[in-house]
C-alpha positions as CSV (number, residue, x, y, z in Angstrom):
1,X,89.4,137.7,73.2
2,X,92.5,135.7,74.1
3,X,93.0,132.2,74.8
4,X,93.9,133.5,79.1
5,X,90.6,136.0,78.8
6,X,88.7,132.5,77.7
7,X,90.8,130.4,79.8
8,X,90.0,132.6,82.7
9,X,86.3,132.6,81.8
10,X,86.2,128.9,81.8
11,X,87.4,128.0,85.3
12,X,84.9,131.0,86.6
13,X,82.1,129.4,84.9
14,X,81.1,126.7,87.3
15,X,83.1,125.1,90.5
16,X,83.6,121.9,88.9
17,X,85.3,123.7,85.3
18,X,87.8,124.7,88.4
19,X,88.1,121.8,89.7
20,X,89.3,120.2,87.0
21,X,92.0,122.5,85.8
22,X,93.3,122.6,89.1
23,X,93.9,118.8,89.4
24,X,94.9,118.8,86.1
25,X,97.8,121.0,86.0
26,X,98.5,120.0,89.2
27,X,99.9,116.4,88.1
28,X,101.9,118.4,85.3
29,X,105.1,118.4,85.4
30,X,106.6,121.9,86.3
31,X,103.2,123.6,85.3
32,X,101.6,122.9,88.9
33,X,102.1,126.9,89.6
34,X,99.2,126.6,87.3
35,X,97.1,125.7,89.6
36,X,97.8,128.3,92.5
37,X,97.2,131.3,90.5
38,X,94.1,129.6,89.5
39,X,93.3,129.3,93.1
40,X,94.0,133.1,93.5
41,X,92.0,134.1,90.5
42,X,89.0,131.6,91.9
43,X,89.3,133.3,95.1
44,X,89.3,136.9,94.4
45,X,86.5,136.6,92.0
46,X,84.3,134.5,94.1
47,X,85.1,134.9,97.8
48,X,86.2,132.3,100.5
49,X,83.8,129.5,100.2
50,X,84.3,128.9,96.2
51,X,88.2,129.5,97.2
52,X,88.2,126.8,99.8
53,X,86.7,123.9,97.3
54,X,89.6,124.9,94.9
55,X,91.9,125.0,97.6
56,X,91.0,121.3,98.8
57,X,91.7,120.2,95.2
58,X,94.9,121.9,94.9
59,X,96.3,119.7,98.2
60,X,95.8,117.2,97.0
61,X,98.6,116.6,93.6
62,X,100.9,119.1,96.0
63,X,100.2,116.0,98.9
64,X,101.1,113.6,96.3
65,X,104.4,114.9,95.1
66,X,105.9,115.8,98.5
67,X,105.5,112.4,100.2
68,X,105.8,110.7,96.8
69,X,109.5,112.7,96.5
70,X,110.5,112.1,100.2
71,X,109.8,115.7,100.9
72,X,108.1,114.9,103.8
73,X,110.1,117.6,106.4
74,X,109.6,120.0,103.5
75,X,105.7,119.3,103.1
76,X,104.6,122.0,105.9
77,X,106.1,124.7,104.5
78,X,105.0,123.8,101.4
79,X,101.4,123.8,102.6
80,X,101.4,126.6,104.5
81,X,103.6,129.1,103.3
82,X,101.6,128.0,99.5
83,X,98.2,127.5,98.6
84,X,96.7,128.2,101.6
85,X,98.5,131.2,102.3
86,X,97.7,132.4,99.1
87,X,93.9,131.6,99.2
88,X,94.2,133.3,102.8
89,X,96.3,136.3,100.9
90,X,93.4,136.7,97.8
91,X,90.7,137.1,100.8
92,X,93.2,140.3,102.2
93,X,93.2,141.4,98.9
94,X,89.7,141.0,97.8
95,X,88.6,142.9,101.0
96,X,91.2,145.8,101.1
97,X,92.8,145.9,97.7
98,X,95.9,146.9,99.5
99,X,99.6,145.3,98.4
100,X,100.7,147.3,101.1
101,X,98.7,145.1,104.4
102,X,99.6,141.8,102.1
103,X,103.5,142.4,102.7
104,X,102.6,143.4,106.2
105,X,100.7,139.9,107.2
106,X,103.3,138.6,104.9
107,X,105.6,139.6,107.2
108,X,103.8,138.7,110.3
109,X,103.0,135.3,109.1
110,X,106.8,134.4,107.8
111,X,108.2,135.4,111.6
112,X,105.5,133.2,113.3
113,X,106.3,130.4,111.0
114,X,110.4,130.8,111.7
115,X,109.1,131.3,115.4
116,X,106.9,128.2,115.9
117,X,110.1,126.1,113.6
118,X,112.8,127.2,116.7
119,X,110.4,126.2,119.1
120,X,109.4,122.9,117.6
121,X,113.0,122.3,116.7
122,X,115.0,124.1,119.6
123,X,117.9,122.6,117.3
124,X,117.0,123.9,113.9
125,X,120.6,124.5,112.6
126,X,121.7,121.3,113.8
127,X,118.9,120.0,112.0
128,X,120.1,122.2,108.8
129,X,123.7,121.0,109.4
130,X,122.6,117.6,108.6
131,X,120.6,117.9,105.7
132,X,122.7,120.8,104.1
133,X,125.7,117.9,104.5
134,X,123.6,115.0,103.3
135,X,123.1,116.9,100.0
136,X,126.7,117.9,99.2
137,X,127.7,114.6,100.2
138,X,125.0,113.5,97.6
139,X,127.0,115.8,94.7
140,X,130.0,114.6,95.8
141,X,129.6,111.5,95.2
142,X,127.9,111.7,92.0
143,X,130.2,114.0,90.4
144,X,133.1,111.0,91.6
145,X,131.0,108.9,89.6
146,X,131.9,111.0,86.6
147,X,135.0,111.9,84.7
148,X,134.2,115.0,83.1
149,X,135.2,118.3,83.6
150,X,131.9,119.6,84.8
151,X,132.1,116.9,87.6
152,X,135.5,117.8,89.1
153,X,134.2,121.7,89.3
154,X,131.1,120.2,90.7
155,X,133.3,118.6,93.4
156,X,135.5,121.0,94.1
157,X,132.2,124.0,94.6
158,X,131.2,120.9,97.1
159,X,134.2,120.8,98.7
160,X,134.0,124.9,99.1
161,X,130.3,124.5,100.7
162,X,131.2,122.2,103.0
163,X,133.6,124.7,104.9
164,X,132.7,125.1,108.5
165,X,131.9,129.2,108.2
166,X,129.7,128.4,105.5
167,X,128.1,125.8,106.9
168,X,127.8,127.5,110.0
169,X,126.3,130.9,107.9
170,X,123.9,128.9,105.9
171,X,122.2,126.9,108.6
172,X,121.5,129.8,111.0
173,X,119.7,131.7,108.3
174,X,118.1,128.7,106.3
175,X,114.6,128.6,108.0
176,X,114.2,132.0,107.1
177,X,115.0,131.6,103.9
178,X,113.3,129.1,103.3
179,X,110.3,130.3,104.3
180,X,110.3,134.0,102.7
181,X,111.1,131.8,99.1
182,X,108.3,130.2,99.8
183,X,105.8,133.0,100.5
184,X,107.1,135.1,97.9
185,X,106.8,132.2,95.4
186,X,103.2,132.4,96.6
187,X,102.8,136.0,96.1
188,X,104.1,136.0,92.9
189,X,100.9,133.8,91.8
190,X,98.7,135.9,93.7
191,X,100.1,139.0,91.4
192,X,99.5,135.9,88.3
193,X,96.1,135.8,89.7
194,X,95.4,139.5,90.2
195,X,96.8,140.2,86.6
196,X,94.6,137.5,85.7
197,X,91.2,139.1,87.1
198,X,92.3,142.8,85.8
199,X,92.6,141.9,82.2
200,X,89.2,140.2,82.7
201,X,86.9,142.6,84.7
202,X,89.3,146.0,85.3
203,X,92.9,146.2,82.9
204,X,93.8,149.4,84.1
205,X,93.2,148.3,87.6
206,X,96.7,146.2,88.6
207,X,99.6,148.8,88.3
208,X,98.4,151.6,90.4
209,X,98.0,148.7,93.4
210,X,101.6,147.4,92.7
211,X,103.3,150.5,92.7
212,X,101.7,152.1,95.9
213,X,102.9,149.6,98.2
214,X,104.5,151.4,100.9
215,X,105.2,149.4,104.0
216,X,105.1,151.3,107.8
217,X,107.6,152.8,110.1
218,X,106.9,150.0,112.5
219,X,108.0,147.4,109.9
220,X,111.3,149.5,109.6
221,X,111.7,149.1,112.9
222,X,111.9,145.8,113.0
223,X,113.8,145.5,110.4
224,X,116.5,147.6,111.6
225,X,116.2,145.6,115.1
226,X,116.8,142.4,113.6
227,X,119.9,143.5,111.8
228,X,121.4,145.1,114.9
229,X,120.7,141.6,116.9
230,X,122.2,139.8,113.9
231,X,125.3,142.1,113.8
232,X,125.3,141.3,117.8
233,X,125.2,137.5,116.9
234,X,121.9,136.8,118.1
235,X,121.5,133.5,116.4
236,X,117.4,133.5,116.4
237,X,117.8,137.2,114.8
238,X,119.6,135.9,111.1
239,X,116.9,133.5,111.1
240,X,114.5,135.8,111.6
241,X,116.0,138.9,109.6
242,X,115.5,136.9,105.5
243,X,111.9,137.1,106.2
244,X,112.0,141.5,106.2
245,X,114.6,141.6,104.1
246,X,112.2,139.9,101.5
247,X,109.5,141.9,102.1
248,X,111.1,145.4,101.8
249,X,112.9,143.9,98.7
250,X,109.2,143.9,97.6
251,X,108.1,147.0,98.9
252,X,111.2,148.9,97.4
253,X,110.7,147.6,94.1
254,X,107.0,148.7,94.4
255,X,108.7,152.2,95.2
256,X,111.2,152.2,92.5
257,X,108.7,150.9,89.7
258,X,106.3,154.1,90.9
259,X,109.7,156.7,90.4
260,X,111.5,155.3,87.5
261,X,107.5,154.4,85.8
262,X,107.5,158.1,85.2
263,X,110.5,159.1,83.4
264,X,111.1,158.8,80.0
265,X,113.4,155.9,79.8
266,X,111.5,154.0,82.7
267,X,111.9,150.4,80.7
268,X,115.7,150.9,80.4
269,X,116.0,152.2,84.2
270,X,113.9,149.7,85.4
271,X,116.1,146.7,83.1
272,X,119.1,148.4,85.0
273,X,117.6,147.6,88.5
274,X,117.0,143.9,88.2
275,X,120.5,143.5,86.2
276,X,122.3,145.5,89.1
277,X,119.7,143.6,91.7
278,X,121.1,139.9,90.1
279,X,125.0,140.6,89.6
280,X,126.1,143.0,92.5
281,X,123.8,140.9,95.3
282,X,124.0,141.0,98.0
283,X,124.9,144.8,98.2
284,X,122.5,145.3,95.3
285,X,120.0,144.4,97.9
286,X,120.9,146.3,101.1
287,X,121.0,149.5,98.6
288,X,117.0,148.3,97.1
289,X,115.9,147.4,101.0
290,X,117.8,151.2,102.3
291,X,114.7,152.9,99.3
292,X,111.9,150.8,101.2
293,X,113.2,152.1,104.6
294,X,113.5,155.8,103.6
295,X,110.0,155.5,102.2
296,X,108.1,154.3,105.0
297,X,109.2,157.3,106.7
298,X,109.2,160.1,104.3
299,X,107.3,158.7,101.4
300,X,109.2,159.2,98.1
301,X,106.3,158.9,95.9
302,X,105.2,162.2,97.4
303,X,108.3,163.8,98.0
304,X,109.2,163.7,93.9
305,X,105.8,163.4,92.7
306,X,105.9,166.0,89.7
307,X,105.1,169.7,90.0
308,X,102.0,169.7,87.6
309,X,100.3,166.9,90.0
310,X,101.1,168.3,93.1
């Protein structure tokens, strides 16, 4: 057995065992992740109540580092786009065992969230303006505190940002952003977590969920809505438009992993996605979100599934 199987059979053996791994990889530097997919393993396994006692104890190092950091504008999002939309997440899954309604409440939860910000915040790219200036001003002037090389490039890409068009693009699409980083930070320990409880109780049981995600027409829809607002200037629309783009991202991944997963060189074709994904973004990623749109109307999986399985 390996030192995750044990570790994993640790925090499940009692509440407090949890508990205590939560808070303390919570206070550790760059490990406090940790903790979340703990939460997500505690939760699947266990159900809602045992979740919600981890979840409390999970708050409270993320409390501590926002306000401690200043990040106090920051800390909502933080709270509700993390560990307690991925304890809420693990219950979905737990129930349905469905990727597929995860993305789809993912969706629904990131357009409330960007929804209830613009009505809170009527002016949320003013808002964005300010802060998005405060922090090139804050490289500015440490790279003019430096003579080295690196410190006149680092002035100069700040002089670049600060550009009125980019400004002006950045802000009106940052909540958004925002927002689907967040949650798909979160899902990403969720998938820890679920990874986590197949190679304890089911190891064959992750990859056929994770590659049968296939999100519905109606989500295509309002994708494809969004982006014709957007392209009509609709300023509410670009804010609104990062949180489907991330899902389908998702979704068509989940697609491509299920096509490619059954060739013979389905590492090296699946290597070429994510290299092509990273250095020809952002076309990379209207051609991976155009895979998502075509399968929620004619599924793919089906359509080239291979003749001895049909």
């Amino acid at each position: 057995m390996g030192i995750l199987s044990r570790f994993g059979n640790y925090v499940l053996a009692s509440r407090a065992r949890a508990i205590i791994s939560v808070l303390v990889f919570g206070f550790l530097p760059l490990l406090g992740w940790v903790s979340s997919v703990i939460l997500a393993l505690v939760t699947l396994r266990k159900g809602a109540l045992e979740g919600l006692w981890v979840l409390v104890w999970v708050l409270i190092p993320t409390s501590i580092f926002q306000f401690a950091l200043g990040y106090t504008h920051l800390a909502w999002f933080s709270f509700l786009g993390g560990p307690v939309f991925i304890w809420a997440m693990a219950l979905v899954l737990r129930r349905f065992a469905s990727w597929t309604m995860v993305l789809e409440l993912t969706a629904l939860y990131g357009l409330l969230i960007v929804l209830g910000v613009h009505l809170l915040v009527p002016d949320i790219a003013g808002w964005w303006a300010h802060y998005y200036e405060s922090a090139l001003s804050g490289i500015s002037q440490t790279a003019a505190s430096s003579s080295s090389g690196d410190a006149q490039t680092a002035q100069n890409v700040a002089g670049m940002l600060e550009q009125p068009d980019i400004v002006a693009f950045i802000t009106k699409l940052a909540t958004g952003t925002v927002a689907i980083m967040t949650l798909l930070f979160s899902l990403v320990n969720l998938a820890l977590g679920r990874f986590w409880q197949a190679l304890l109780f089911n190891p064959r049981g992750l990859r056929p969920e994770l590659t049968n995600v296939r999100l519905g027409y109606i989500a295509s829809g309002v994708l494809l809505v969004l982006g014709a607002l957007a392209y009509g200037q609709f300023p509410l629309a670009w804010d609104l438009l990062p949180i489907m783009i991330g899902v389908f991202v998702a979704a068509s991944l989940s697609v491509l992993h299920a096509l490619l997963g059954k060739t013979k060189l389905a590492l090296a074709w699946l290597i070429l996605v994510y290299v092509l994904l990273v250095v020809l973004s952002p076309y990379s990623v209207l051609a991976i979100i155009l895979v998502g749109i075509v399968d929620s109307f004619v599924n793919l999986r089906e359509r080239f599934k291979p003749a001895a399985l049909k």
